[in-house]
PQR file of N, CA, C, O and H, with PARSE charges and radii, in Angstrom:
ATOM      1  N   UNK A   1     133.867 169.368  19.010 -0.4000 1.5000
ATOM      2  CA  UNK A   1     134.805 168.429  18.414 -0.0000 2.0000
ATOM      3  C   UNK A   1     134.064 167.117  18.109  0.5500 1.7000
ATOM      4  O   UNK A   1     133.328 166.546  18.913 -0.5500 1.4000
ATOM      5  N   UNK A   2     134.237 166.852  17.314 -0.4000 1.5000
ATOM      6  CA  UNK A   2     133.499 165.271  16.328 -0.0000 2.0000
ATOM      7  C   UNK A   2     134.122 164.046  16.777  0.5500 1.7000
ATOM      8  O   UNK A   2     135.198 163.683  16.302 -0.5500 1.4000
ATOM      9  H   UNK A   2     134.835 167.316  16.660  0.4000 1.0000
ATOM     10  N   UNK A   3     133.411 163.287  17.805 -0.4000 1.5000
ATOM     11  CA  UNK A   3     134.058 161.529  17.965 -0.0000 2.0000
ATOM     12  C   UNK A   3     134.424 161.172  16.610  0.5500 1.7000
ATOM     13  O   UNK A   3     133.915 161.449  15.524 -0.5500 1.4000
ATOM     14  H   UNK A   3     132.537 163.582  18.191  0.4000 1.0000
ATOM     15  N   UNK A   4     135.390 160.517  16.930 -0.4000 1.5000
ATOM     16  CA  UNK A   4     135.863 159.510  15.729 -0.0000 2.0000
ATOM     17  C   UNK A   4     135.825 158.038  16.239  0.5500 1.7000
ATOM     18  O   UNK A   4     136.052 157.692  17.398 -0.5500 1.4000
ATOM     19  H   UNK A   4     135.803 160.292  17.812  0.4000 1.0000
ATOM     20  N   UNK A   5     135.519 157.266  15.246 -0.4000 1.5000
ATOM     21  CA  UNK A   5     135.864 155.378  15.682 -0.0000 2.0000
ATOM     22  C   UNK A   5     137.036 155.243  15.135  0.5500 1.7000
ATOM     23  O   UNK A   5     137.410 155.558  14.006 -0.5500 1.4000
ATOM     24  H   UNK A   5     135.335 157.547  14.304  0.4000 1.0000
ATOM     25  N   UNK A   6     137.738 154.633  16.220 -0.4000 1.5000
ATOM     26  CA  UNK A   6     139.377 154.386  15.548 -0.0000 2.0000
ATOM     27  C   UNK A   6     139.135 152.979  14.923  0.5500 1.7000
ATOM     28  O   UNK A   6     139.387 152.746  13.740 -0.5500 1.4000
ATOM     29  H   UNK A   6     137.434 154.377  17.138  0.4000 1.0000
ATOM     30  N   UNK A   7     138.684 152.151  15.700 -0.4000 1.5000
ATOM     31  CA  UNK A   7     138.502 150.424  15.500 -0.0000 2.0000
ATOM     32  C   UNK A   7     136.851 150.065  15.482  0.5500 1.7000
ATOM     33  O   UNK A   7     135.990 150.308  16.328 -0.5500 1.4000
ATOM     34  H   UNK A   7     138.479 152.341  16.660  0.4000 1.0000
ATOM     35  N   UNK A   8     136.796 149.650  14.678 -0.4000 1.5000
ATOM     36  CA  UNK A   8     135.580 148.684  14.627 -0.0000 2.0000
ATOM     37  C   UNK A   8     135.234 147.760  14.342  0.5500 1.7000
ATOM     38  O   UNK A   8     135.252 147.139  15.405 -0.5500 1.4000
ATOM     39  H   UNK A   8     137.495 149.453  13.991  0.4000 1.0000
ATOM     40  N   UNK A   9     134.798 146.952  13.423 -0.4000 1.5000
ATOM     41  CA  UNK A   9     134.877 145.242  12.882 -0.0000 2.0000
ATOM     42  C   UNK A   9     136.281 145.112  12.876  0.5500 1.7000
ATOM     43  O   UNK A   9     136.795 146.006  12.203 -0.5500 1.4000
ATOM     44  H   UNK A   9     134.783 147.456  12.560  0.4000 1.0000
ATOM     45  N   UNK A  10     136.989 144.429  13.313 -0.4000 1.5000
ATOM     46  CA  UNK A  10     138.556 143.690  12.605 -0.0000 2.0000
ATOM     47  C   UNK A  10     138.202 142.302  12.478  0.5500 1.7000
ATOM     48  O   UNK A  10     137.387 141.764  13.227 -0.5500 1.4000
ATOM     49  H   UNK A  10     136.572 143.703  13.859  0.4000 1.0000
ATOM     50  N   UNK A  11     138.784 141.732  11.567 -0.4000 1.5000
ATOM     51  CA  UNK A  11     138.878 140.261  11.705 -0.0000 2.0000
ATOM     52  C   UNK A  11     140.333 140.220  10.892  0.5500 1.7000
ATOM     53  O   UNK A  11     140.406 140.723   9.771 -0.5500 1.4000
ATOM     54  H   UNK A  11     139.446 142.169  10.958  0.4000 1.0000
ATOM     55  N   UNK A  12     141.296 139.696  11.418 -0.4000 1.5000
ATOM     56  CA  UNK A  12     142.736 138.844  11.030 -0.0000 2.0000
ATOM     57  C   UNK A  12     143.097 138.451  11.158  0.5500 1.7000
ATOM     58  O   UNK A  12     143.509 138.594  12.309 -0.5500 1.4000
ATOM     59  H   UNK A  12     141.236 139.288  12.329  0.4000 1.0000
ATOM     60  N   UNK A  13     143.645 137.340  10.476 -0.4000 1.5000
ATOM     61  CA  UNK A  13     144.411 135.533  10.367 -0.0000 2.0000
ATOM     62  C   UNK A  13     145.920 136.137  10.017  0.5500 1.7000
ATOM     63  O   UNK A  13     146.083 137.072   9.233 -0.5500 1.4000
ATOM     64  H   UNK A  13     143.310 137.225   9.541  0.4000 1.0000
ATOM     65  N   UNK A  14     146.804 135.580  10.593 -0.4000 1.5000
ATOM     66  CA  UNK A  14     147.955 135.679   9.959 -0.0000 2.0000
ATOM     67  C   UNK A  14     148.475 134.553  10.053  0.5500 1.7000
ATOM     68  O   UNK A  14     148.434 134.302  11.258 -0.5500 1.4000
ATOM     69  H   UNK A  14     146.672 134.821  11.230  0.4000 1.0000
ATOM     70  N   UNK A  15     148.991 133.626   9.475 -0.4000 1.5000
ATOM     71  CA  UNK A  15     149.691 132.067   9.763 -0.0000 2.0000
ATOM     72  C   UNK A  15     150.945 132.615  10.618  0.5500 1.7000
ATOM     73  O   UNK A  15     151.289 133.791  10.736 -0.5500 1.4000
ATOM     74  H   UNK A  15     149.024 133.829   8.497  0.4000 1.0000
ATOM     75  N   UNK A  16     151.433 131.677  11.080 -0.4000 1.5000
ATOM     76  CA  UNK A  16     152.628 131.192  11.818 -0.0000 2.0000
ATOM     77  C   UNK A  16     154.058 131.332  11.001  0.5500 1.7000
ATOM     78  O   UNK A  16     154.482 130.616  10.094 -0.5500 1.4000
ATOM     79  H   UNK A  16     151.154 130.722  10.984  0.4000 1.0000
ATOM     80  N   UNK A  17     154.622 132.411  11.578 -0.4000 1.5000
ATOM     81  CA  UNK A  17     155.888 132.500  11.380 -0.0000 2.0000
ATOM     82  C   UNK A  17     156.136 134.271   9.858  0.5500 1.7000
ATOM     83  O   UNK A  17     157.158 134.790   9.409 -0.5500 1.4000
ATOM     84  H   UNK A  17     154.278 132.993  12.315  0.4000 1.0000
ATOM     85  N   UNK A  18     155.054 134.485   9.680 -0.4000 1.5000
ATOM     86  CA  UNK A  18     154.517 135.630   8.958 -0.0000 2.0000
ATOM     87  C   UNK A  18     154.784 136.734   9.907  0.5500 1.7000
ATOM     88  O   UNK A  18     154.902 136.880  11.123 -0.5500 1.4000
ATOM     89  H   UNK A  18     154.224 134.064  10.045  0.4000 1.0000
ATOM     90  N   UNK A  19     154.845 137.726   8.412 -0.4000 1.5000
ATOM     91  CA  UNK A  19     155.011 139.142   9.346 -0.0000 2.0000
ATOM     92  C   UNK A  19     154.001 140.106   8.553  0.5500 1.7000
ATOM     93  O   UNK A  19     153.745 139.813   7.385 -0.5500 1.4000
ATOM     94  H   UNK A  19     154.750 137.608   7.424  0.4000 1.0000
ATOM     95  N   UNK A  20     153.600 140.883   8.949 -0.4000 1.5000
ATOM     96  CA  UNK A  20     152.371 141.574   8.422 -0.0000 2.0000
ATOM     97  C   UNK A  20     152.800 143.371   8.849  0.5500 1.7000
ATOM     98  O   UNK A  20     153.466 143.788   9.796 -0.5500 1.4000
ATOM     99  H   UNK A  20     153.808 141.121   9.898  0.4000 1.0000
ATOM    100  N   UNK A  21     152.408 143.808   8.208 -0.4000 1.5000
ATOM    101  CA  UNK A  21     152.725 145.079   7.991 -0.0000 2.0000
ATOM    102  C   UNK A  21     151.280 145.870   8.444  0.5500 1.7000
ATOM    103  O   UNK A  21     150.241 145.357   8.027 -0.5500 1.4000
ATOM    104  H   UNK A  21     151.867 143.469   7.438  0.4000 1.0000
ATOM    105  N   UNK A  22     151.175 147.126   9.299 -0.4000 1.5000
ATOM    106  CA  UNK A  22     150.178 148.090   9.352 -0.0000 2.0000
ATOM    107  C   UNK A  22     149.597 149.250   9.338  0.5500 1.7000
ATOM    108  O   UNK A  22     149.392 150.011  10.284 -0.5500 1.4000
ATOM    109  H   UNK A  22     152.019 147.542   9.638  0.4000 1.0000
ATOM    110  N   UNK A  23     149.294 149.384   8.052 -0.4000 1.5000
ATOM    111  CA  UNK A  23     149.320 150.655   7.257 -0.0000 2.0000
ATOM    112  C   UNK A  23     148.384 151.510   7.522  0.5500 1.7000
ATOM    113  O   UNK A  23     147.530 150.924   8.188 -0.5500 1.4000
ATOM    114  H   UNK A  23     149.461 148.766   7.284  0.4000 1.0000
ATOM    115  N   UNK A  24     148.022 152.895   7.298 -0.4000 1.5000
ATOM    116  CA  UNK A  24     146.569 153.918   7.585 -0.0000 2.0000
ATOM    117  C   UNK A  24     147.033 155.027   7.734  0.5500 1.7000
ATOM    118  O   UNK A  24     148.180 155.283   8.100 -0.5500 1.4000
ATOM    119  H   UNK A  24     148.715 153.371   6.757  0.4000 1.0000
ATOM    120  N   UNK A  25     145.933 156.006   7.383 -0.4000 1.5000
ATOM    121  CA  UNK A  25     146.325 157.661   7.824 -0.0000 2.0000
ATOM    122  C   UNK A  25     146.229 157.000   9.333  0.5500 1.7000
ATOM    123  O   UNK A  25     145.968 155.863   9.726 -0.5500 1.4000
ATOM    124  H   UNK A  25     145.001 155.798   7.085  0.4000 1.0000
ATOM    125  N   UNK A  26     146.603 158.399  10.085 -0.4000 1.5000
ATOM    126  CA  UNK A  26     146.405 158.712  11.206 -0.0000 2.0000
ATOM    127  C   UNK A  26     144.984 158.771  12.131  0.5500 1.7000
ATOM    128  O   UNK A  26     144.064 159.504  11.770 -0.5500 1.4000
ATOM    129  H   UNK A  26     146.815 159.323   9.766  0.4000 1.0000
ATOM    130  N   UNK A  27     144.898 158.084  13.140 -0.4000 1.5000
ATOM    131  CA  UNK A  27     143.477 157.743  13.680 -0.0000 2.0000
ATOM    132  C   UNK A  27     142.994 156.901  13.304  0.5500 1.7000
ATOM    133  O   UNK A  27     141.950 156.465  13.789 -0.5500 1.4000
ATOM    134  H   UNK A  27     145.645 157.488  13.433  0.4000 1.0000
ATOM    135  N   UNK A  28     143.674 156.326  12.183 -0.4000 1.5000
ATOM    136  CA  UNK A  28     142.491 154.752  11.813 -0.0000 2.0000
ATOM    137  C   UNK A  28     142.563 153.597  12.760  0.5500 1.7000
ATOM    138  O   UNK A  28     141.721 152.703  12.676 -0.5500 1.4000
ATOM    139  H   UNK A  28     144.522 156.680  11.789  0.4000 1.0000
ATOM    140  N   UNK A  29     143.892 153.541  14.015 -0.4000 1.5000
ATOM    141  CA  UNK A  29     143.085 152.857  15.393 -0.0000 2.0000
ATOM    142  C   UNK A  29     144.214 151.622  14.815  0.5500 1.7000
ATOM    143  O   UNK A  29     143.824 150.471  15.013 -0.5500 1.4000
ATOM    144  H   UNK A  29     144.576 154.268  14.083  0.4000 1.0000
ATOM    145  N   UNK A  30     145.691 151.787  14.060 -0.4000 1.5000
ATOM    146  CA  UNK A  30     146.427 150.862  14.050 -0.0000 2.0000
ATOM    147  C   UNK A  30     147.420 150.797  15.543  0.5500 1.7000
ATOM    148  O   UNK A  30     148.009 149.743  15.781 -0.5500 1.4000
ATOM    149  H   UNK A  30     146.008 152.721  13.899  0.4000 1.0000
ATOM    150  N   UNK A  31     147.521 151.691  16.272 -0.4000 1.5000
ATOM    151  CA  UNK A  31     148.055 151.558  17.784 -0.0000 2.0000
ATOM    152  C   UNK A  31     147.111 151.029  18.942  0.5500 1.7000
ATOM    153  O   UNK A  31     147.505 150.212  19.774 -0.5500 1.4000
ATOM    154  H   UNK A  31     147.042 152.547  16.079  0.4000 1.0000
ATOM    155  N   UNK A  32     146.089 151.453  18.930 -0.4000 1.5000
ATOM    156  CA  UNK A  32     145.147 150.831  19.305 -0.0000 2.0000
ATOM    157  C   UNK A  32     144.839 148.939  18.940  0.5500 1.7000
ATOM    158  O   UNK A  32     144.580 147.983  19.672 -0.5500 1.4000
ATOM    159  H   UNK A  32     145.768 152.116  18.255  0.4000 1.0000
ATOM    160  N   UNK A  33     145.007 149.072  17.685 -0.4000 1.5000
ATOM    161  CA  UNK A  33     144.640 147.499  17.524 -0.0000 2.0000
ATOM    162  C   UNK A  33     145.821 146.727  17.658  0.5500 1.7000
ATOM    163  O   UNK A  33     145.568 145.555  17.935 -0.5500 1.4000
ATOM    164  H   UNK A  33     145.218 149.848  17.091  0.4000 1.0000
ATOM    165  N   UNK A  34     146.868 146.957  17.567 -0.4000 1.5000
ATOM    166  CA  UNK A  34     147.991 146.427  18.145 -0.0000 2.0000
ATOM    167  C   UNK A  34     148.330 146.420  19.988  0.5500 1.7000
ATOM    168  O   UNK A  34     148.922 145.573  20.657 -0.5500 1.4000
ATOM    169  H   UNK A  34     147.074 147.910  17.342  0.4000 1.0000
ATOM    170  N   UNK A  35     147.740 147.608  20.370 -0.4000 1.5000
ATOM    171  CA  UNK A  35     147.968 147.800  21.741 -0.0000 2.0000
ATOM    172  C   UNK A  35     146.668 146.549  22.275  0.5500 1.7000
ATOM    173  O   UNK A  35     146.963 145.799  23.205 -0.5500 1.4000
ATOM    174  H   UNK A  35     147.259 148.296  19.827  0.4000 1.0000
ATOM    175  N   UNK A  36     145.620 146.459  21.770 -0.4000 1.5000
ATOM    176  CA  UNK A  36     144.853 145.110  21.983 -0.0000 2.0000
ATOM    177  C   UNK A  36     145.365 143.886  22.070  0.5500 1.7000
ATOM    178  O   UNK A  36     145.371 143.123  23.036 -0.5500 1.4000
ATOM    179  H   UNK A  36     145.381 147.068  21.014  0.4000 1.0000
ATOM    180  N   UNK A  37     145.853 143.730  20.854 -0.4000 1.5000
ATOM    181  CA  UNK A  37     147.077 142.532  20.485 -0.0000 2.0000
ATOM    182  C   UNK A  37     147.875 141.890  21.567  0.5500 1.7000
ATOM    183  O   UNK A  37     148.074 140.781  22.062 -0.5500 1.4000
ATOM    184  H   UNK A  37     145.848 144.350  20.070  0.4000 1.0000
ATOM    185  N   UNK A  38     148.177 142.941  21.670 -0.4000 1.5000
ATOM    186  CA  UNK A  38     149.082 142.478  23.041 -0.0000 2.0000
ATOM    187  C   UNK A  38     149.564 142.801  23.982  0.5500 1.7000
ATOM    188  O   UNK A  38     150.652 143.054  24.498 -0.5500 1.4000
ATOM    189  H   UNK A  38     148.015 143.843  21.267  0.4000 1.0000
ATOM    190  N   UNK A  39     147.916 142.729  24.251 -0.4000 1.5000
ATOM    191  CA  UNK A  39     147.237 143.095  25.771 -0.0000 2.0000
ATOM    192  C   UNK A  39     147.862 144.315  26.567  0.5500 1.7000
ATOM    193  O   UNK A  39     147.984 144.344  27.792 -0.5500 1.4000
ATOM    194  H   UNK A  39     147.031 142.523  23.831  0.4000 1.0000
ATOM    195  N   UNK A  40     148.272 145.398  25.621 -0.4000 1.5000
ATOM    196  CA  UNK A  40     148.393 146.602  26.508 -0.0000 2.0000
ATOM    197  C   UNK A  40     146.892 147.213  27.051  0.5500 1.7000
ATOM    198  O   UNK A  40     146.794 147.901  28.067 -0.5500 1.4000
ATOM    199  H   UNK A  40     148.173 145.375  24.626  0.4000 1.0000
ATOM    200  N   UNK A  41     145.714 146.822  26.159 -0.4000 1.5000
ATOM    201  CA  UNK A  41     144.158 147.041  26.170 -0.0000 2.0000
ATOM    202  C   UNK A  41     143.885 146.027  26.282  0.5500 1.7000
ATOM    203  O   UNK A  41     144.438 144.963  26.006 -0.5500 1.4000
ATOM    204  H   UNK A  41     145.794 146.263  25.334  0.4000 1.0000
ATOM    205  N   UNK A  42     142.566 146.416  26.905 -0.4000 1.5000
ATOM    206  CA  UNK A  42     141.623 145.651  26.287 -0.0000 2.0000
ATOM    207  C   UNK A  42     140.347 146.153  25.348  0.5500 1.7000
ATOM    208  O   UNK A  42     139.996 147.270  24.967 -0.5500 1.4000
ATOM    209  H   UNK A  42     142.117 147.281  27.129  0.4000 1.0000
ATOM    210  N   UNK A  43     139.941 145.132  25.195 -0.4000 1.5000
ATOM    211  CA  UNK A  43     138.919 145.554  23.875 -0.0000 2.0000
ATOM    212  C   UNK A  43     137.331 145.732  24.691  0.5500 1.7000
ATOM    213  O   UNK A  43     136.848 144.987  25.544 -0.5500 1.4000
ATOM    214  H   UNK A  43     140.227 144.225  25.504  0.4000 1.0000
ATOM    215  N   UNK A  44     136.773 146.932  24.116 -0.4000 1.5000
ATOM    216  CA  UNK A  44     135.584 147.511  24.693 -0.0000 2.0000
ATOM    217  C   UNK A  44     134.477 146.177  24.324  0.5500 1.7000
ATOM    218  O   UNK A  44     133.455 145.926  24.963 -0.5500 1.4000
ATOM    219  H   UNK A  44     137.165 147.537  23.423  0.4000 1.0000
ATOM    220  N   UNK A  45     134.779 145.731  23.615 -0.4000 1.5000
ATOM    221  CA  UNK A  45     133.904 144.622  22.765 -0.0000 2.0000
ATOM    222  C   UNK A  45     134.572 143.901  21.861  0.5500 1.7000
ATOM    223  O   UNK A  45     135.467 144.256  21.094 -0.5500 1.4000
ATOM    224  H   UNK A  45     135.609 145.935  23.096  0.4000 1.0000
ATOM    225  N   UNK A  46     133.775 142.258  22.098 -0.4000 1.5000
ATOM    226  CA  UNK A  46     134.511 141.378  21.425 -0.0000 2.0000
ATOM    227  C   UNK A  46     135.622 140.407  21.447  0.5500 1.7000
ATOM    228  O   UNK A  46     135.130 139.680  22.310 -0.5500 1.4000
ATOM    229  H   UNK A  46     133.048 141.969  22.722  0.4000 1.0000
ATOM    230  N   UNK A  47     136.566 139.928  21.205 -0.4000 1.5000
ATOM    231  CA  UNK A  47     137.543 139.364  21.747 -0.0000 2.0000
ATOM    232  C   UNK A  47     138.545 138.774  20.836  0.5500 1.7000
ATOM    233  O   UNK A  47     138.451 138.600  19.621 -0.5500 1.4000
ATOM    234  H   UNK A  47     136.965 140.518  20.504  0.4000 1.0000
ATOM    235  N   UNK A  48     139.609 138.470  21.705 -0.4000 1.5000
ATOM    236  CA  UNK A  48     140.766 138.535  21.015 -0.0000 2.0000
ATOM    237  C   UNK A  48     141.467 136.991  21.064  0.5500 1.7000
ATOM    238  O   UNK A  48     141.806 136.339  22.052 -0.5500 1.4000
ATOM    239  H   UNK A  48     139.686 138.610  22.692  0.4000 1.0000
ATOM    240  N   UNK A  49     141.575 136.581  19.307 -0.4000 1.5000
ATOM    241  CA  UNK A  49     142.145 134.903  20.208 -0.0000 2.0000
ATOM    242  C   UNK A  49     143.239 134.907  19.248  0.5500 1.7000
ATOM    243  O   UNK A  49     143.307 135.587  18.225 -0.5500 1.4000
ATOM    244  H   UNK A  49     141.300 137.111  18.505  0.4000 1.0000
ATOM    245  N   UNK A  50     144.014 134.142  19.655 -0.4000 1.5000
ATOM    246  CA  UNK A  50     145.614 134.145  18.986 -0.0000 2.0000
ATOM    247  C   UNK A  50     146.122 132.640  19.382  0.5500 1.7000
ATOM    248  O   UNK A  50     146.238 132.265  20.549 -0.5500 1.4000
ATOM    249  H   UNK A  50     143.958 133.589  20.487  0.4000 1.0000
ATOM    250  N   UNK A  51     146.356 131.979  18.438 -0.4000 1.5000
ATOM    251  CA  UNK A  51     146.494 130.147  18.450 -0.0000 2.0000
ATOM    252  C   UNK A  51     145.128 129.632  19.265  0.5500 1.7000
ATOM    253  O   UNK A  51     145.271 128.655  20.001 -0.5500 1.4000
ATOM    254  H   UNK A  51     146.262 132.283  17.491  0.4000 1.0000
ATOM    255  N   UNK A  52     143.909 130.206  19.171 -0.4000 1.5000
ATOM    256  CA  UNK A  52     142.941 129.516  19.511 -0.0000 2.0000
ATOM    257  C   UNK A  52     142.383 130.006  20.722  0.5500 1.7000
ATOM    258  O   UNK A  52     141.191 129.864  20.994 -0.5500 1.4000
ATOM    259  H   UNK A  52     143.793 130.999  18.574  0.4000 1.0000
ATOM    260  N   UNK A  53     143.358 130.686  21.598 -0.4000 1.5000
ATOM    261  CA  UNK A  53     143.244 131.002  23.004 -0.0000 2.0000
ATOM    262  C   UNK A  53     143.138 132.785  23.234  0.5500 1.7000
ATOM    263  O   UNK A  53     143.828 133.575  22.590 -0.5500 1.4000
ATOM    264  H   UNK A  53     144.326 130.802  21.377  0.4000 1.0000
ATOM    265  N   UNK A  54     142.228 133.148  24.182 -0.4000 1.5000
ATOM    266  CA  UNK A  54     142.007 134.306  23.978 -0.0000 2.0000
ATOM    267  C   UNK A  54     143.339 134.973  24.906  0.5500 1.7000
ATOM    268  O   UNK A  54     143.912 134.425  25.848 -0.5500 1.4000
ATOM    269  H   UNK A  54     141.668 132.506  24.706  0.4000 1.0000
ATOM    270  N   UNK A  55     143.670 136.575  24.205 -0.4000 1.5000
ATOM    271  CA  UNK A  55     144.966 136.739  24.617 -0.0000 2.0000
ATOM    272  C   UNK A  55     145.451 137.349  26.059  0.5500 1.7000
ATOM    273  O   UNK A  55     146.586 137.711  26.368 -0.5500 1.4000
ATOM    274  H   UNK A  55     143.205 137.020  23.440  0.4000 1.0000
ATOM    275  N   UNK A  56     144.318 137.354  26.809 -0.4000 1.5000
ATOM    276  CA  UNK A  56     144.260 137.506  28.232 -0.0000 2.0000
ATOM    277  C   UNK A  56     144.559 136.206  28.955  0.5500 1.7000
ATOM    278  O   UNK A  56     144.371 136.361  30.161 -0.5500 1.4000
ATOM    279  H   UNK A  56     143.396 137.060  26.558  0.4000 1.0000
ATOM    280  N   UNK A  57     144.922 135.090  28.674 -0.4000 1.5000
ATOM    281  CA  UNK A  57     144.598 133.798  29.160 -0.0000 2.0000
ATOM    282  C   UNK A  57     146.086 133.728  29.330  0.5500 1.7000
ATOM    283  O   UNK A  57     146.288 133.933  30.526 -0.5500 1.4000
ATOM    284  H   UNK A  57     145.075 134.964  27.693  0.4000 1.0000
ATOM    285  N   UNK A  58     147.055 133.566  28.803 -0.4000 1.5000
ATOM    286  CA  UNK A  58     148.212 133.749  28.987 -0.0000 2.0000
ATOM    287  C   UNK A  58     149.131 134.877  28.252  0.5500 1.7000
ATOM    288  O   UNK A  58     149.668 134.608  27.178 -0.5500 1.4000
ATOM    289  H   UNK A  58     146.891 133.400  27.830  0.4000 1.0000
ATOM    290  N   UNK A  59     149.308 136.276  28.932 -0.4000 1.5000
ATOM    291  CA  UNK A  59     149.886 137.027  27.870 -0.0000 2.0000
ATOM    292  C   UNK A  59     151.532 136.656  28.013  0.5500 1.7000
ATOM    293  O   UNK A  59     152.229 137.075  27.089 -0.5500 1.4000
ATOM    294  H   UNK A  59     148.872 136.495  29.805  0.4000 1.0000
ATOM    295  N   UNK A  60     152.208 135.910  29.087 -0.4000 1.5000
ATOM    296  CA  UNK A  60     153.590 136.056  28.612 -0.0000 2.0000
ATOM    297  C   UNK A  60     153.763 134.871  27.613  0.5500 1.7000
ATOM    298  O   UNK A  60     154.866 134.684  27.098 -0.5500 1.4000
ATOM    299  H   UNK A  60     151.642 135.569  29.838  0.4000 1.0000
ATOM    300  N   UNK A  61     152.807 134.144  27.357 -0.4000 1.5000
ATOM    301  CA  UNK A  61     152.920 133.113  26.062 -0.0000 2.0000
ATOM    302  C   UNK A  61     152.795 133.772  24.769  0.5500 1.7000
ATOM    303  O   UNK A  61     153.284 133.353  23.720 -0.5500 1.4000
ATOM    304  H   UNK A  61     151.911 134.295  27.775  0.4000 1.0000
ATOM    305  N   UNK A  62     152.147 134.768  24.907 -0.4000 1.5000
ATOM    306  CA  UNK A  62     151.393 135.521  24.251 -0.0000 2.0000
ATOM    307  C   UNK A  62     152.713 136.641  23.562  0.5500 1.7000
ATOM    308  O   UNK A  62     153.066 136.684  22.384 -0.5500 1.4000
ATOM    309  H   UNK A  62     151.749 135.108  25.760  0.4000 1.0000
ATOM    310  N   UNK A  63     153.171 137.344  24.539 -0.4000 1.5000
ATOM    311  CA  UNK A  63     154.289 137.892  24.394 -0.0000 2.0000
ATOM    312  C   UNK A  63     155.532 137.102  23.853  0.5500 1.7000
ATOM    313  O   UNK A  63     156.211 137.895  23.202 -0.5500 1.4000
ATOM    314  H   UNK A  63     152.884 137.309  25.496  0.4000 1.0000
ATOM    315  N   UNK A  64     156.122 135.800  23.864 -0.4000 1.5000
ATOM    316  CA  UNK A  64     157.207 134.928  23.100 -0.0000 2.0000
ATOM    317  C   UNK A  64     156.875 135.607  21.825  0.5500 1.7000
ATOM    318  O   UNK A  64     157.723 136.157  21.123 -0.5500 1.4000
ATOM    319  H   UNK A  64     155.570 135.155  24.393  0.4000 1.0000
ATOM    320  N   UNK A  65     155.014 135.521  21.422 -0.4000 1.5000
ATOM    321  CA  UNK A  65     154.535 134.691  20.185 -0.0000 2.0000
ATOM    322  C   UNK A  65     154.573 135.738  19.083  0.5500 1.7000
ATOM    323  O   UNK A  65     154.725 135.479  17.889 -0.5500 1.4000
ATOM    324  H   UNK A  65     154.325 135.074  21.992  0.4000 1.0000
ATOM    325  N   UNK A  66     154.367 137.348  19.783 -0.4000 1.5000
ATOM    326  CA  UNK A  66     154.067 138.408  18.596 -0.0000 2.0000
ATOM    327  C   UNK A  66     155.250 139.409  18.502  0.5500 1.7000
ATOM    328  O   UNK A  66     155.514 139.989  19.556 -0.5500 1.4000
ATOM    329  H   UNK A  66     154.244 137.559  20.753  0.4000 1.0000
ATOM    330  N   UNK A  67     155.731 139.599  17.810 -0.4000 1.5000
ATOM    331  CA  UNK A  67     156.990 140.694  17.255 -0.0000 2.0000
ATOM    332  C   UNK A  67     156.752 141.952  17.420  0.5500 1.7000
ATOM    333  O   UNK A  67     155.804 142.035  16.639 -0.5500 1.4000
ATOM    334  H   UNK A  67     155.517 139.128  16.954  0.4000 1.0000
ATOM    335  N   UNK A  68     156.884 143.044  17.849 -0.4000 1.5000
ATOM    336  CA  UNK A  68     156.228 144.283  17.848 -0.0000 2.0000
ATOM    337  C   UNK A  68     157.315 145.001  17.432  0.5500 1.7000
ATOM    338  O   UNK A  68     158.407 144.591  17.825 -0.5500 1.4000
ATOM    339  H   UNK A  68     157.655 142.976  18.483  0.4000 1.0000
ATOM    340  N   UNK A  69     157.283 146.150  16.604 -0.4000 1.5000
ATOM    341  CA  UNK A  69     158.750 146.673  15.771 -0.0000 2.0000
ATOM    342  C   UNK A  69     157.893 148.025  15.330  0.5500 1.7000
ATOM    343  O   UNK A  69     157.293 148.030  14.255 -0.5500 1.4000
ATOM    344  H   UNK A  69     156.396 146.483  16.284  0.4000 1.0000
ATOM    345  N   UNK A  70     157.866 149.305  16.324 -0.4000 1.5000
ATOM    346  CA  UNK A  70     157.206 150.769  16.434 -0.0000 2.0000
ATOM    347  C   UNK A  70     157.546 151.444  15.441  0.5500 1.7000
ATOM    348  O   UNK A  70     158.666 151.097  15.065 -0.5500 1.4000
ATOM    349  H   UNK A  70     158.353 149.301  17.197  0.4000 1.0000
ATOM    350  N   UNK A  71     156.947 152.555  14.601 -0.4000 1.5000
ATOM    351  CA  UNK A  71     158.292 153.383  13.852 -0.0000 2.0000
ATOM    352  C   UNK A  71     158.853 154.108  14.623  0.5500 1.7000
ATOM    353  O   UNK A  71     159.892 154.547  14.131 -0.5500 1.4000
ATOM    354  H   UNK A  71     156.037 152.837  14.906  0.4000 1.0000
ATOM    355  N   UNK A  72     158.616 154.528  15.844 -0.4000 1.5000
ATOM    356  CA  UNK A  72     159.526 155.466  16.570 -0.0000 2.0000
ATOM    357  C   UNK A  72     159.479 154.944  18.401  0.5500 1.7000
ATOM    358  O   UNK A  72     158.594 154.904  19.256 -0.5500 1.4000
ATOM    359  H   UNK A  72     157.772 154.171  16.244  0.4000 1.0000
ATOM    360  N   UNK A  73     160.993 154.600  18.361 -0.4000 1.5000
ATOM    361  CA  UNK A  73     160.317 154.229  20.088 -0.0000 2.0000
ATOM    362  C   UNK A  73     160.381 155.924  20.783  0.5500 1.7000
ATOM    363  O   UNK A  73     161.058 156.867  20.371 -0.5500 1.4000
ATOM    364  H   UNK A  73     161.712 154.632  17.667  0.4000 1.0000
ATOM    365  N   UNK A  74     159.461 155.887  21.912 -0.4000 1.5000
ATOM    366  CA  UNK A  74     159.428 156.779  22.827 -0.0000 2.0000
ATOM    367  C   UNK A  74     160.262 156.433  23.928  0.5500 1.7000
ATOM    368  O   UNK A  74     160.244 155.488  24.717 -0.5500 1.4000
ATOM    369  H   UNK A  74     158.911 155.121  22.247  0.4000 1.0000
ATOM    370  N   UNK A  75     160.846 157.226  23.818 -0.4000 1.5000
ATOM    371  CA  UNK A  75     161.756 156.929  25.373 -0.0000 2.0000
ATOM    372  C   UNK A  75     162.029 158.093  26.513  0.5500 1.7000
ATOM    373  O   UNK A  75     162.652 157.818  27.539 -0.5500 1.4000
ATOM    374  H   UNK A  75     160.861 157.993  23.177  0.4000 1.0000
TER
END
């Protein structure tokens, strides 16, 4: 079976008060880079800053700040 890279370079700005949409086939590492986001992961490399501050530093500030909206919840 063949490794795949789900995530690799990201870099994204989104201003304040924006909503951003995240699109890809399957495996391109958009649950993953959201599960980074906010701090369900962490990141093997690199780091994560959100209003300046990296998002391990305070995640329930962190949590007010980002919207998360699944296409399917698991329950």
């Amino acid at each position: 079976m063949a490794t795949r890279l789900a995530v690799d370079h990201i870099s994204l700005a989104v201003r304040a008060a924006r909503s951003r949409d995240c699109w890809g086939p399957n495996g391109a590492g958009k649950t993953t880079t959201l599960s980074i986001l906010s701090t369900l992961m962490r990141p093997d490399h690199g780091r994560v800053l959100i209003d300046g501050k990296t998002a391990q530093s305070d995640p329930h500030r962190l949590g007010r700040m980002l919207g998360l909206v699944p296409q399917s919840l698991a329950l």
